[in-house]
C-alpha positions in Angstrom: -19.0 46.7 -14.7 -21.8 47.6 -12.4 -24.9 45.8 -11.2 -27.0 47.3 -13.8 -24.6 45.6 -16.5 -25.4 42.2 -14.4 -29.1 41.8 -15.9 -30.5 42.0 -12.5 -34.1 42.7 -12.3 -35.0 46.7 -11.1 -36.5 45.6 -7.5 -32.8 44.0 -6.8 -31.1 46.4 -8.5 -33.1 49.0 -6.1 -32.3 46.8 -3.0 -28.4 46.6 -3.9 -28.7 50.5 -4.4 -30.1 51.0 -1.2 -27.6 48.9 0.8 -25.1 50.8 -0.3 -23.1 48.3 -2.9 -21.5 50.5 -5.5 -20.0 48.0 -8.1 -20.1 44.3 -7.9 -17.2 42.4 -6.3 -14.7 40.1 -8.6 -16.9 36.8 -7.3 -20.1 38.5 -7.8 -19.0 40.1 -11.6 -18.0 36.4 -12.7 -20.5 34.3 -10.6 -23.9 36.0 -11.1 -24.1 36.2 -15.0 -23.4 32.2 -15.2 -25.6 31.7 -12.2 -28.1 33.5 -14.4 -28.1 31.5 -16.8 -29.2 28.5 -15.6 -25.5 26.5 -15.0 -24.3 24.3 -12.5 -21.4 26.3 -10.7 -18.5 25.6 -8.6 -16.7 29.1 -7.0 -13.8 30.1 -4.6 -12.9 33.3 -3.3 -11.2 34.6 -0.6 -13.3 35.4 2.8 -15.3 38.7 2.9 -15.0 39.2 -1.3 -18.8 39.2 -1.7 -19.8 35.5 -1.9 -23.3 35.5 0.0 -24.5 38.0 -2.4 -23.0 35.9 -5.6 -25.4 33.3 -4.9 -28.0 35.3 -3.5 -28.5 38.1 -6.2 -29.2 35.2 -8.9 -31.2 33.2 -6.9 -33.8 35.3 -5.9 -33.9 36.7 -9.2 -34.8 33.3 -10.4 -37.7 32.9 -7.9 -39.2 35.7 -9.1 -40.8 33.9 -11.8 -43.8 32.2 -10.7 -43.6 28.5 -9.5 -44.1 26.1 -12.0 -46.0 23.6 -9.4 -48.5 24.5 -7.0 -47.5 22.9 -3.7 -45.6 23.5 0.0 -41.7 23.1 0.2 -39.0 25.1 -1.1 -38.0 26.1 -4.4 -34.8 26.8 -3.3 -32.6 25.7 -0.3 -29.3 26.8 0.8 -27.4 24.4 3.0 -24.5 26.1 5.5 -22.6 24.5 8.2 -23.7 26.8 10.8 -26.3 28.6 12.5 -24.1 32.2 12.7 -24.0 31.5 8.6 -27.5 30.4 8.1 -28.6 33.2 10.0 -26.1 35.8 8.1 -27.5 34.0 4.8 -31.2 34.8 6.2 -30.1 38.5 6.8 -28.9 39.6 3.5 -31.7 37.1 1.8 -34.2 39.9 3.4 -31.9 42.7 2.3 -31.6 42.4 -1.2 -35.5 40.6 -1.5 -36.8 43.4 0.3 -38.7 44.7 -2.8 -40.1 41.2 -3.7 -42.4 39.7 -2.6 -40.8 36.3 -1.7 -41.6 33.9 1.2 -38.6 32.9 2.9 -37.2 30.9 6.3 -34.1 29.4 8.2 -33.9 26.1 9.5 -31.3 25.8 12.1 -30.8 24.1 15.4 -31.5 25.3 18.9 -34.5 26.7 17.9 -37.9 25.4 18.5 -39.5 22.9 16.4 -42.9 23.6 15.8 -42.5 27.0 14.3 -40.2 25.5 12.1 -43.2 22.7 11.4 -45.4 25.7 10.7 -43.3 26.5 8.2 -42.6 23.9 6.2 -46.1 23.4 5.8 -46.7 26.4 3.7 -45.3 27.2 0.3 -42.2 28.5 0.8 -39.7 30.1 -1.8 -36.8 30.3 -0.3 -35.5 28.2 2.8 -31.6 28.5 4.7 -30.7 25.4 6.7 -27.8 23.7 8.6 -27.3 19.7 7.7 -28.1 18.7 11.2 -31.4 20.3 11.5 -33.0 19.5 7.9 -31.9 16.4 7.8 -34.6 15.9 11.3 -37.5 17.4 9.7 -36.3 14.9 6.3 -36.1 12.2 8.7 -39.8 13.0 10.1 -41.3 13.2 6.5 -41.9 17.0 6.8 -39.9 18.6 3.8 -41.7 18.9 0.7 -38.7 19.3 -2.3 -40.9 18.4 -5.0 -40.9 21.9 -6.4 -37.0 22.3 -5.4 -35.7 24.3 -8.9 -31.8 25.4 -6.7 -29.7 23.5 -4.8 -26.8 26.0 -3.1 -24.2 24.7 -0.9 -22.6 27.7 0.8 -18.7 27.0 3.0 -18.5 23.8 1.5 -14.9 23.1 2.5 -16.1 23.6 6.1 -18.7 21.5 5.9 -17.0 18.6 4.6 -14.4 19.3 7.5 -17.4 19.2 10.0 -18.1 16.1 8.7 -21.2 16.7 6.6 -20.1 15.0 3.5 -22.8 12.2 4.2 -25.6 14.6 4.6 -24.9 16.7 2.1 -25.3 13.1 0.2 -28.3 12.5 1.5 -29.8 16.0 1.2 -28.6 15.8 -2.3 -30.1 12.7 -3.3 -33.9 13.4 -1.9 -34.1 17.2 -4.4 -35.1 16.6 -7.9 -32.1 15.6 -9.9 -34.1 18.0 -12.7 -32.2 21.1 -10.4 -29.6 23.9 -10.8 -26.6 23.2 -8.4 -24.2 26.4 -6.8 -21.6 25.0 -4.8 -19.6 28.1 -3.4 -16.0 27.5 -0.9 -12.8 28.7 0.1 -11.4 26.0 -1.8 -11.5 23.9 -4.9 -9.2 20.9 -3.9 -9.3 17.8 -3.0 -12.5 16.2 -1.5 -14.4 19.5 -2.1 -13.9 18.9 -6.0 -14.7 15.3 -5.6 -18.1 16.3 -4.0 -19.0 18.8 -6.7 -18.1 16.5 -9.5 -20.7 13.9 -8.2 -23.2 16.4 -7.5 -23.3 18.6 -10.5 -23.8 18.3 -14.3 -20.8 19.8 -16.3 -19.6 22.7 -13.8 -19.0 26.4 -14.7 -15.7 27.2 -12.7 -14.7 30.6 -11.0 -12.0 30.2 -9.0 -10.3 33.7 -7.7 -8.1 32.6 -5.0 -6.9 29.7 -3.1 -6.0 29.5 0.8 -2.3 30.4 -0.3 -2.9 33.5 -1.7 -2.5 36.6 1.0 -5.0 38.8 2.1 -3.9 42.0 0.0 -5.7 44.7 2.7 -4.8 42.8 5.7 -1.5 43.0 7.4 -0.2 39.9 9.3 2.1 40.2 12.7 2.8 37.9 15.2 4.6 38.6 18.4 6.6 36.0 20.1 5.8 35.6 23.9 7.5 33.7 26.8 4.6 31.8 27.9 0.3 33.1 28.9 1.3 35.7 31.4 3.1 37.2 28.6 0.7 36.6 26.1 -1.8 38.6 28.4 0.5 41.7 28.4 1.1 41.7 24.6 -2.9 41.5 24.7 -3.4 44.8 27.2 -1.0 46.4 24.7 -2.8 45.9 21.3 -6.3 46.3 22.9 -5.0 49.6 24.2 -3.8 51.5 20.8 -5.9 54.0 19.1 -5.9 52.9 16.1 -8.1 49.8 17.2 -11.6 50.5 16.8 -12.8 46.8 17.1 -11.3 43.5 18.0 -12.0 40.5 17.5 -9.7 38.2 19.8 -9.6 34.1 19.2 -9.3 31.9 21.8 -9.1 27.8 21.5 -11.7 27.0 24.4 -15.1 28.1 25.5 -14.2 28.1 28.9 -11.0 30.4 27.7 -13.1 33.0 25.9 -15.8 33.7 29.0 -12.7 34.3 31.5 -11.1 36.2 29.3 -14.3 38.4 28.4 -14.7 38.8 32.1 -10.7 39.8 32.7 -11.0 42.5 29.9 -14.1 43.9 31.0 -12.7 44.6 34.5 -10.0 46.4 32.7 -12.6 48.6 31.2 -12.6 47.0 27.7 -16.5 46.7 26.1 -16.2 43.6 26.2 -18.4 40.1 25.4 -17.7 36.3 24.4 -19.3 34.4 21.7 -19.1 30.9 21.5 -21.1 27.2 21.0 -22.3 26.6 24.6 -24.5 30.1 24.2 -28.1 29.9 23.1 -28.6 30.9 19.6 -30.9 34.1 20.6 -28.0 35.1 22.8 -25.3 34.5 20.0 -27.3 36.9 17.9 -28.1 39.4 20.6 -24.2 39.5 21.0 -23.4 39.9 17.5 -25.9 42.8 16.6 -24.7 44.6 20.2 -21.4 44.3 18.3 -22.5 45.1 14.5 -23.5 48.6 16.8 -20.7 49.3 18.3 -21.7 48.7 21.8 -19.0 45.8 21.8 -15.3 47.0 21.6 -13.8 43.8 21.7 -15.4 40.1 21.2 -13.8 37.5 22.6 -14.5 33.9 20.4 -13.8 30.4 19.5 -14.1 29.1 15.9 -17.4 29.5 16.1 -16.7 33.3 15.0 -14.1 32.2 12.1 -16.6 32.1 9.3 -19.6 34.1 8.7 -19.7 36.4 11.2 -19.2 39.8 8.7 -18.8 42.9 10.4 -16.9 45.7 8.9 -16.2 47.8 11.7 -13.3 45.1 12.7 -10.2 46.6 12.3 -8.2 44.1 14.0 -8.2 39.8 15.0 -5.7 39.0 17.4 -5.2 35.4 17.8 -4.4 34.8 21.3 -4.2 30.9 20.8 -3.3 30.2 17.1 -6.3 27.8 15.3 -5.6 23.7 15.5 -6.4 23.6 12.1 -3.9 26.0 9.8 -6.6 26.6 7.1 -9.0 28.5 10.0 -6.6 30.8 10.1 -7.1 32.3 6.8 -11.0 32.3 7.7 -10.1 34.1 11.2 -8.3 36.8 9.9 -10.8 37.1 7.2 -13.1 38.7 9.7 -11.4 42.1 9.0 -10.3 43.7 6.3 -13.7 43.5 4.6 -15.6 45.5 1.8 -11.9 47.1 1.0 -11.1 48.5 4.1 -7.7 47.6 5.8 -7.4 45.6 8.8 -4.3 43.9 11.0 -4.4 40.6 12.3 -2.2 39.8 14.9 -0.8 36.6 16.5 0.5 35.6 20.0 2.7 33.1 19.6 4.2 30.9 22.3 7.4 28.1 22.5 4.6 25.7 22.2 2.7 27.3 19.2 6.0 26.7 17.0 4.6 24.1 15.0 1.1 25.4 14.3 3.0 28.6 13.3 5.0 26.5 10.9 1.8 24.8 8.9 0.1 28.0 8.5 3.5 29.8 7.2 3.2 26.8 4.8 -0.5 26.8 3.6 -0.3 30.9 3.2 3.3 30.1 1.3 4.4 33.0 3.0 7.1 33.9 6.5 4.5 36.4 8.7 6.0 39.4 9.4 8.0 39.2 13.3 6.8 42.4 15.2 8.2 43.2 18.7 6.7 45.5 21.5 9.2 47.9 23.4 9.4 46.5 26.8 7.7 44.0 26.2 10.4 41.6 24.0 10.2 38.1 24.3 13.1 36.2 27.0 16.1 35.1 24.3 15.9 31.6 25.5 12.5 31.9 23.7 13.4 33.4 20.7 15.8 30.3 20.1 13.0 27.2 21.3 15.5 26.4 25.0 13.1 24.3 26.7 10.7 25.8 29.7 12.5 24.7 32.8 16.0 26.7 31.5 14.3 30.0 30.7 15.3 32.3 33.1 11.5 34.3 34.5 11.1 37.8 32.8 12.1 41.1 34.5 10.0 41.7 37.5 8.0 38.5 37.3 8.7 35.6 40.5 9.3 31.8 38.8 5.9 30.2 38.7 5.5 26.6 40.6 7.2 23.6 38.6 4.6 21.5 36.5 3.3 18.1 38.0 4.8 16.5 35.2 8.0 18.3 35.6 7.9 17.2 39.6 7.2 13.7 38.4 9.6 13.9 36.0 12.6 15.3 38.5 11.4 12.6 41.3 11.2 9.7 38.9 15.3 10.8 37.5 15.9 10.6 41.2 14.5 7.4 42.3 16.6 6.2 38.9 19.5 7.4 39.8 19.2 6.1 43.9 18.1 2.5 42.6 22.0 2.1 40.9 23.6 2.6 43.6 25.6 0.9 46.6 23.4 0.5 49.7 24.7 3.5 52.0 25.5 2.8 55.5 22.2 2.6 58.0 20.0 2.2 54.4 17.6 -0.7 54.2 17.3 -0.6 50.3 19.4 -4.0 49.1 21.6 -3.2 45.9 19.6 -4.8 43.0 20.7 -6.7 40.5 21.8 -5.2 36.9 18.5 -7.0 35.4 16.6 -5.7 38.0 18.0 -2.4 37.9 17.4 -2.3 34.2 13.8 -3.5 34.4 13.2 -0.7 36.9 14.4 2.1 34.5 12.8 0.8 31.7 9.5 0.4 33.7 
């Protein structure tokens, strides 16, 4: 099927054309005709499979009618849990409308407000927004959804897990009940399907893949390490092969992706970090420095795991595996897009052995075991012997014990002293077996 099959009108059709989309994508092939036709709709697909444009497509074909009320506000508002998405959202909003003459606008936080009053002011056909930020203006009395015709809720799943479920409520309860409803997510389970029931009026389902299903054009490797020092060298390794073009590299902390950034770039690596605690203009400056190749290797938190979609990634290397097992199937979803292969690679330490365990069981699947010539994790590790009887790797000196293992070893001591006979020229009295009992328990 191609676009042209779709019923799209000629200005999209020219806009898809131009941007370089040959055929429509599974989601988009299935989504966009019901979409089309008025229906509520509830989809799932994997990451990078062409949702944006499934909702998108449709939706500004439908605003190219004229507005039925003359008024400000909205006739159609598309609610994502993030900034990076709403602003991704924006992007390809003004890519495929570029040929219509539509009046659109984010809403997002850490931005200025009165712009964003400006805006709202004005008749407005589409509008992108995060829960936090719209629901301020709603607060304020300044959003207008009187003429509100679509209601899209884009990474559902997430944002229930960010705990929007109340907003999304909210937001839903103030738009004309008289409204077409697109609820698109990774997932169609649990709470997410509980939420579309309420909000939507007998559902159209498209459901292409669920969390367990592998990513076909992606191949998944992790490498055991000994501890971070390790973890570090397995890093150089992977960042140094040819076949890289463009990394993206996970880390669990803020503080953890800006030292690593800085570490990498000494080592000559185009390197940058991306995470929460930067400014939005400077999130997007780094992104489009990366989207142009000026950036070999990103270093992020979660805030990169969903909507950041640039195909020049050939690899995600998870230096510290996700808390949550499901945003590992969004991480690695970061390559591989639009066909092309990628590799995602994991670092896994003694201590990562249970995190490794629930996302082997929500991907249904063992991850392939890949080991680095001269570089092969300590045997102890390999069979989970506890830190303090690992022997130190070849060429490495035995890092300083742990506070807690120095507590720990003094503690066992002072135990051990306390039951014993007072030794000649010692003050400390022998104490009773209560006492001596109390002591160890304490």
């Amino acid at each position: 099927m191609s676009f042209e099959q779709l019923g799209l009108d000629s200005r999209l059709l020219k806009a898809v054309q131009g941007s370089g989309f040959q055929q429509p994508t599974d989601i988009q092939r299935r989504a966009i005709p019901l979409a089309l036709a008025g229906k509520d709709l509830m989809a799932s697909a994997q990451t990078g499979t062409g949702k944006t444009a499934a909702f998108v497509l449709p939706t500004l074909q439908r605003l190219l009618q004229p507005a039925a009320k003359r008024d400000v506000g909205p006739r159609a508002l598309v609610v994502t849990p993030t900034r990076e998405l709403a602003l991704q959202i924006s992007d390809a909003v003004a890519q495929f409308g570029r040929f219509c003459r539509l009046t659109t606008g984010h809403l997002v936080g850490g931005m200025p407000y009165p712009p964003q009053y400006r805006m709202l002011d004005k008749p407005l056909d589409l509008l992108v927004a995060t829960p936090g930020r719209l629901l301020d203006h709603m607060r304020q009395g300044r959003v207008n959804f009187s003429r509100l015709q679509v209601l899209i809720l884009d990474e559902a799943d997430r944002m229930l897990d960010m705990g929007f479920i109340r907003p999304i409520k909210t937001i839903a309860a103030a738009v004309p009940a008289a409204r077409q409803t697109l609820l698109f997510s990774a997932t169609l389970e649990g709470q997410v399907l509980k939420i579309a029931k309420a909000l939507m009026k007998n559902p159209e389902r498209v459901q292409l893949a669920a969390n367990r299903d592998r990513h076909a054009m992606i191949a998944q490797r992790i490498y055991q390490a000994d501890d971070v020092g390790h973890k570090r060298q397995l890093l150089s390794h992977h960042l140094g092969q040819d076949e890289l073009t463009q990394a993206l590299v996970f880390t669990a902390t803020k503080r953890g992706a800006r030292r690593m950034a800085k570490v990498l770039d000494a080592q000559g690596h185009a390197t940058a970090a991306l995470h929460g605690d930067m400014s939005q203009s400077a999130r997007k400056r780094t992104v489009e420095r990366m989207r142009r190749g000026k950036i070999r290797v990103l270093v992020a938190t979660d805030v990169a795991a969903r909507g950041l979609d640039i195909r020049s990634i050939s690899h995600v290397i998870n230096f510290d595996l996700p808390m949550v097992a499901e945003d590992y199937i969004h991480r690695i979803g970061r390559t591989g897009r639009a066909q092309a292969m990628g590799t995602a690679i994991s670092l896994v330490a003694p201590d990562d052995r249970s995190k490794l365990s629930e996302i082997e069981r929500l991907t249904g699947r063992s991850l392939e075991r890949g080991i680095v010539v001269g570089l092969e994790p300590n045997a102890h590790t390999s069979r989970n012997v506890p830190r303090s009887n690992r022997k130190p790797r070849p060429g490495t000196k035995p890092g300083p014990r742990s506070r807690a293992h120095n507590a720990k070893k003094a503690t066992s001591g002072f135990k051990s002293r306390i039951g014993n006979p007072r030794k000649k020229g010692s003050p400390r009295r022998r104490l009773s077996a209560s006492r001596r009992d109390a002591n160890i328990i304490a």
